[in-house]
Structure formats: structure tokens, C-alpha cells
C-alpha positions, 0 to 999 in steps of 0.5 A: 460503500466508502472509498475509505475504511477507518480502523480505530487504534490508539493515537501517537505512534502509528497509523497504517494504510493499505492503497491497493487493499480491495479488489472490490468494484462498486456497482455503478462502474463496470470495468468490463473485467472477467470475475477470475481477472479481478482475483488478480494482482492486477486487481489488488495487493493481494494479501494486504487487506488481512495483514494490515488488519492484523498488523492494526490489531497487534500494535492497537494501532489505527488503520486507513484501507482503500476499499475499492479496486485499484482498476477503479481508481488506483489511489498510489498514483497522482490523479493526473497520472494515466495510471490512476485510471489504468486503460489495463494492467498487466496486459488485460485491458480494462475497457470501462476505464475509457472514460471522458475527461469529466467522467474521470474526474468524477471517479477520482472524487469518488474513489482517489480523493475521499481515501486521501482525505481520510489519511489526511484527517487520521494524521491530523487528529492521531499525530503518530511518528510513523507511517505504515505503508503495506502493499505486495508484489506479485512474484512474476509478471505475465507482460514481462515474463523474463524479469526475476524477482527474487526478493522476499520482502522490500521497502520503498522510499523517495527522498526520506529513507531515514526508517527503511534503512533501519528496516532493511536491515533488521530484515536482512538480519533475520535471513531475508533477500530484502529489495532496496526500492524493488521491484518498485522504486518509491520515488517513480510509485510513492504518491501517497507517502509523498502526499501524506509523509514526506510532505510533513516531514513524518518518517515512513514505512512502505513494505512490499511483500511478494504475495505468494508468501501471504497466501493463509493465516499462518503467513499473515500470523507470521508476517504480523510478527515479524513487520511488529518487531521491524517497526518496534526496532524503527521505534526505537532506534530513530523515532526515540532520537527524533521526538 
């Protein structure tokens, strides 16, 4: 098992990541988390992992995707953050990540740094004009039961939100409540568009879609298409003029 899975695509335009898209656990860590637990949000952006890879397939563009859990090493945030190891998520404590200070090291050079290589490397070689960034959100958390999340779909951003402003607005257009930097702001959670965008100057896309809306084919089918348009639109009305 990789810490990194690699689908081809073709090179220039785009390349599309998914941090958080397996809830997977290699077989040498336990995490000391229940079966049902790990079916969780707290476990994985759930959704993430199909529409990435039908969003690869209908604009034959490459793809990198995390495969292991975000419990095991959540490749969004900064190694030193205590959050790339969670000590628990979402209220559920996950007792196997109470590790020494060497053990974590080990698990982040195993899990964290490979996937960031392999975005790195994918850059390196492909060149494209626009990151993809997908991730979910889960309508409601069980720690914080009073919050209202409200938005069907959102985009983040840090310093550079030249794509997401074109992005929110085309999906406003087509009738959706569309979340500025919520219900996660990119400048707090953006480790990896940080690193591997804005870093380089390259324009991105990270989209938060609420999970309950991913939940079958048809979901994904129709997210597929409507994230393709978006994208084309970005395309069109900012990479053209930034080429």
C-alpha cells in the first residue's frame, strides 16, 4: 500500500487531489477505533474518493489521491500540527495516535510526505494551470451540535482566491447556497494548496461539498458535471488571460 495513488490524465490543464479520500488503515497501525467509527467523517471526506475519480475520467485529467485514513496521518495539515496526527476527531478519541515523538515522525514519512511528493512530482512533470482540490463536509457535527451548516457546496482559498471567486459565482448561479471559506476557511485549513499551489503561483480550486449530497452514483454523476462546467468556466475566464 502507497501512501499515494496516481491516476494518468492528460498533462496542461489540470491535476486533481483528494487529501482526505480513504478511510483506510494500514495493517501495521492500529488506531484503536471502532469499525462503524471509521465509516465516519471523522475518518474521510466521504464522497471524495468517486467523484475525483469521475471527475478525473470526464476531463481526462491526472489525479493524485491519499489512500490512507486521515486518523492515520491527515495530509491537510502542516506535520508539525497536532492535527496531523488527531489524539481524536469529532469527539472520538483515537487512542493509537498517542505516539513518541520519533514514532510520529515515522508516520508522517510514511503516510504525510510520500502523497505530498507525489503532488509535487505530478506538477513537476504535467504543468497544468489549475489545481483541483476536493474534499466534503459533513452537514453537522456530533462536538458541536448548535452550529447550522447550511451551505450545499463551498470553496476555499488563502491569499489567492483569483479561481474561487469565478467559481462561487458560476455555482451561485445555477441556484446553490455556496460557502465563502465555509464551513472551513482555506487560510486556517489549506496546508496543501499552500505547499503546492500558492507556493508556485498556480491558480486553484479546493471544493467543499456536504456529504449527504454525494451519497450514490447519480449524486456523483451529477456533481461530475456540474464541478466539469465550473472549471471549464474558470478555464476560460481567468487561465485564458493568465497563460
Amino acid at each position: 500500500m502507497k501512501a499515494a495513488e496516481y491516476l494518468p490524465g492528460r498533462p496542461g490543464r489540470f491535476l486533481i487531489i483528494a487529501d482526505h479520500a480513504s478511510n483506510a488503515v494500514p495493517a501495521d497501525i492500529a488506531l484503536g477505533v471502532s469499525a462503524a467509527d471509521l465509516q465516519k467523517h471523522i475518518a474521510w471526506d466521504i464522497g471524495t474518493a468517486a467523484l475525483a475519480r469521475s471527475l478525473s475520467a470526464a476531463l481526462a485529467a491526472p489525479a493524485v489521491l491519499a489512500t490512507a485514513s486521515r486518523l492515520v496521518a491527515d495530509c491537510n495539515r502542516a506535520p508539525e500540527d497536532d492535527g496531523a496526527i488527531p489524539p481524536a476527531s469529532d469527539g472520538i478519541p483515537v487512542p493509537g495516535n498517542a505516539l513518541s515523538a520519533d514514532a510520529q515522525q515515522v508516520r508522517l514519512a510514511t503516510w504525510h510526505e510520500p502523497y505530498h511528493a507525489a503532488i509535487a512530482d505530478a506538477l513537476d512533470l504535467l504543468n497544468p494551470r489549475l489545481l483541483v482540490s476536493i474534499h466534503s463536509f459533513t452537514p453537522s457535527l456530533a462536538s458541536r451540535p448548535q452550529e447550522t451548516r447550511p451551505w450545499q457546496v463551498a470553496l476555499l482559498y488563502n491569499r489567492d482566491d483569483r479561481a474561487a471567486r469565478i467559481a462561487m459565482r458560476a455555482l451561485a448561479a445555477e441556484g446553490f447556497t455556496v460557502g465563502d471559506n465555509q464551513p472551513y476557511s482555506g487560510a486556517v485549513y489549506g496546508y496543501t494548496t499552500d505547499r503546492h499551489a500558492e507556493a508556485r503561483g498556480l491558480c486553484y480550486l479546493t471544493f467543499e461539498i456536504r456529504q449527504d449530497l454525494l451519497a450514490d452514483e447519480g449524486a456523483i454523476a451529477a456533481w461530475t458535471q456540474r464541478l466539469g462546467r465550473v472549471i471549464g468556466i474558470v478555464e476560460s475566464e481567468l487561465l485564458e488571460v493568465i497563460a
